[in-house]
Each structure stands twice: as structure tokens, then as C-alpha cells.
C-alpha positions as CSV (number, residue, x, y, z in Angstrom):
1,X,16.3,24.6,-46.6
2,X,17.4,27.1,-43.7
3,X,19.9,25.9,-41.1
4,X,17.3,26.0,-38.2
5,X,14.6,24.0,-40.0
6,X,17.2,21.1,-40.8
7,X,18.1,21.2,-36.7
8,X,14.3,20.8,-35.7
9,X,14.2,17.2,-38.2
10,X,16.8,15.5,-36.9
11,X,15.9,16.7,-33.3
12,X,12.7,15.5,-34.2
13,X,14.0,11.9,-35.7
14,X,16.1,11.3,-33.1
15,X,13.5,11.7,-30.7
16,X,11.1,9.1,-32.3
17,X,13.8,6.6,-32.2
18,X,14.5,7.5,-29.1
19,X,10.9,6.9,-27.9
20,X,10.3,3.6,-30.7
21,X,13.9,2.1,-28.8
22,X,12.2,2.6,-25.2
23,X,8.7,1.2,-26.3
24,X,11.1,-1.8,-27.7
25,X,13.0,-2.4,-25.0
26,X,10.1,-1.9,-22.3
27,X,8.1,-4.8,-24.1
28,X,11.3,-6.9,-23.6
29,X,11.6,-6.1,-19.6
30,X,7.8,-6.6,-19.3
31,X,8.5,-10.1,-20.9
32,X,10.6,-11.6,-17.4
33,X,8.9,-13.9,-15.5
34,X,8.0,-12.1,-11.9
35,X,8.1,-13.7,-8.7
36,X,4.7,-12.3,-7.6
37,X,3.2,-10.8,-4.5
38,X,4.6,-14.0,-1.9
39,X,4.6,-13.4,1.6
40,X,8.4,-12.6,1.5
41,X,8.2,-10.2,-0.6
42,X,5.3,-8.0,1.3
43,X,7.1,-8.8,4.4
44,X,10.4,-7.4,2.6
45,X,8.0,-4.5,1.1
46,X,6.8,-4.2,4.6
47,X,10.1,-3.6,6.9
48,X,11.5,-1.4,3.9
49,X,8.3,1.2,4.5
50,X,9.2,0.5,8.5
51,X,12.4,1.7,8.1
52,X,11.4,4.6,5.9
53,X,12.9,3.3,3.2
54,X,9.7,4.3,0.7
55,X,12.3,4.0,-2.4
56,X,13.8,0.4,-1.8
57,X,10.0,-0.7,-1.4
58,X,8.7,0.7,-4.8
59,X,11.2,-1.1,-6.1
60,X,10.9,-3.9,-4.5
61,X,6.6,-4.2,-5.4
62,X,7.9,-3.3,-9.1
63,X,10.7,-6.2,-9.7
64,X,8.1,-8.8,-7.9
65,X,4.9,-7.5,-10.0
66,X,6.4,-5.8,-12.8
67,X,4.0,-3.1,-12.4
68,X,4.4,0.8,-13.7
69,X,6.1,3.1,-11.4
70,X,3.2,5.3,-10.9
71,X,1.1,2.3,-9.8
72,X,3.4,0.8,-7.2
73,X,4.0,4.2,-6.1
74,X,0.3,4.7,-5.3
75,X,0.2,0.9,-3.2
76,X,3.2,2.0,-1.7
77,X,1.8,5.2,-0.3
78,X,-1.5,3.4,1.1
79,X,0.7,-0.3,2.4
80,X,-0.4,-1.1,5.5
81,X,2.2,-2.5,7.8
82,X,1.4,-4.4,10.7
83,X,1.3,-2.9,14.0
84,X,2.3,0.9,13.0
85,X,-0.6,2.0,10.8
86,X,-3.6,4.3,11.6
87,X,-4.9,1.7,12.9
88,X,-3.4,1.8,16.3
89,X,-3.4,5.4,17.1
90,X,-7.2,5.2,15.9
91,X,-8.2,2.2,18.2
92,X,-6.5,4.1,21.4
93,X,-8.4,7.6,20.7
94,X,-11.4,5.8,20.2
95,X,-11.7,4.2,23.5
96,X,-10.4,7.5,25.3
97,X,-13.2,9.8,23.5
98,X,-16.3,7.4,24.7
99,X,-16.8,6.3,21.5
100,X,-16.2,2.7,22.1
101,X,-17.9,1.0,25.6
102,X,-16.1,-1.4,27.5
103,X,-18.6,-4.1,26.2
104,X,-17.6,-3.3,22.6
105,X,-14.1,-3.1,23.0
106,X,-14.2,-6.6,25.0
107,X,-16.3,-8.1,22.3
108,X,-14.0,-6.7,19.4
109,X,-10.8,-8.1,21.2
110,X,-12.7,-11.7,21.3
111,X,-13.6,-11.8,17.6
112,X,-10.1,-10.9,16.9
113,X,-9.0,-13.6,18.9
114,X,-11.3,-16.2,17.3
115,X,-9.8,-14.7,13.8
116,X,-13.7,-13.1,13.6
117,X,-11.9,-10.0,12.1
118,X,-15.0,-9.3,9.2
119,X,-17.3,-9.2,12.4
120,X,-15.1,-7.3,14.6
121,X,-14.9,-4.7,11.6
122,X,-18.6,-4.2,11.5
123,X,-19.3,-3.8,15.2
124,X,-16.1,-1.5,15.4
125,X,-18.2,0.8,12.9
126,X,-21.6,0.3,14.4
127,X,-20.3,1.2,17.7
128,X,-18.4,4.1,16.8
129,X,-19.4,5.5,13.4
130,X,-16.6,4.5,11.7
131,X,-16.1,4.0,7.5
132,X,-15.8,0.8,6.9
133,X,-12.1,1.8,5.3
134,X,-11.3,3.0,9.1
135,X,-12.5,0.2,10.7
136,X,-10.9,-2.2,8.3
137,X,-7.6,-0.4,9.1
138,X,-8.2,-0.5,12.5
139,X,-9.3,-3.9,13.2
140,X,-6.1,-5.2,10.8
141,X,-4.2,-4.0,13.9
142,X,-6.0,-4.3,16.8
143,X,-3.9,-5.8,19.5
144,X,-5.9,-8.0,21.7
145,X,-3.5,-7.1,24.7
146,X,-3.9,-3.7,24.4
147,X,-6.3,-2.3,26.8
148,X,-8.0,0.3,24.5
């Protein structure tokens, strides 16, 4: 057998073993108990993305969920966090561009109050023409003592 052909089989052997010892090992890891998705931990989650620290929050959502890296890459990239989302920024140009009356945004800001956030969603889109994705961000941070 030539020289060349004996390289390729044990290149080729050592990378199934390779692969079989990571497919062993991974069902090991996936094995750990997980400490789940508690409030901690999204508020953790949730400064780390604040502080534009994308990284220390993936792998913060992985060691509490245990999820692949592709997956809690993806949540990552569409967290909302409190207060600094798309929300905001929406809610303001929405009320300067006449798309949301006085009488809506005082009615919104009251069913946010009452913790009528499901209603205040639906009128935000009604009155403006919203998604319901958009309103749902928006509404999530509508701040009642804002003056939209």
C-alpha cells in the first residue's frame, strides 16, 4: 500500500475517534443538572447584554439551560432588556410623527399602570398600525412617566 494512502487511514481514524470522544463526552455535560431560567439568572443575562458583554451572556443562558451554542446565541441576539430596547426609541417617534393621539397615549399609560399590558398592546397597534411583535416590544417598556 503507497505511503499517501496509509496517511489518509489513520487521518481518517483518528478523526472518528476524535468525533465518537466528543459525542461521548457531550452526552456526559448534557447529563448536569441546570439551574434553569430563574429570575437571577435573566437579570444576570440581562446587565451582561447592558454592558455589552454579548459573550459572558451566551454563556451565562448556556450553563443555566444547557442549550447549544447556536440556540442561545439566537435568544441572545433578540433579549430584551428592560428599559433600553426598541421599545423606547419606538414609543417616543410614535407620538412625535402623529401616529399616536393624546387620548391613546393617556389610555396606554393607564393600562400599563393597572398591569393591563395585553390591552395596552392591542390598542398601541390599533392606533398606530403597529405588528403585534412591535407593540409587544414597545408596551414591555413603556414608561408611564414618560410623556410620549
Amino acid at each position: 500500500m503507497p505511503p499517501i494512502v496509509k496517511l489518509v487511514l489513520i487521518l481518517a481514524l483518528v478523526a472518528a475517534g476524535v468525533v465518537l470522544y466528543g459525542r461521548i463526552v457531550g452526552r456526559r455535560d448534557s447529563e448536569r443538572t441546570r439551574s434553569g431560567l430563574t429570575e437571577a439568572v435573566r437579570a444576570e443575562v440581562s446587565r451582561e447584554i447592558s454592558a455589552g458583554h454579548k459573550i459572558n451572556a451566551i454563556k451565562l443562558y448556556r450553563d443555566a439551560t444547557g442549550v447549544p451554542l447556536a440556540d442561545a446565541k439566537k435568544t441572545i441576539d433578540t433579549w430584551f432588556v428592560p428599559g433600553v430596547g426598541p421599545g423606547v426609541r419606538d414609543a417616543a417617534s410614535s407620538w412625535t410623527e402623529g401616529r399616536l393621539t393624546g387620548e391613546a397615549r393617556m389610555r396606554i399609560s393607564e393600562l400599563v399602570a393597572g398591569d393591563r399590558r395585553d390591552d395596552a398592546m392591542r390598542l398601541y397597534a390599533e392606533a398606530t398600525g403597529a405588528s403585534s411583535s412591535e407593540a409587544q416590544a414597545i408596551i414591555r417598556s413603556w414608561d408611564t412617566t414618560q410623556n410620549y
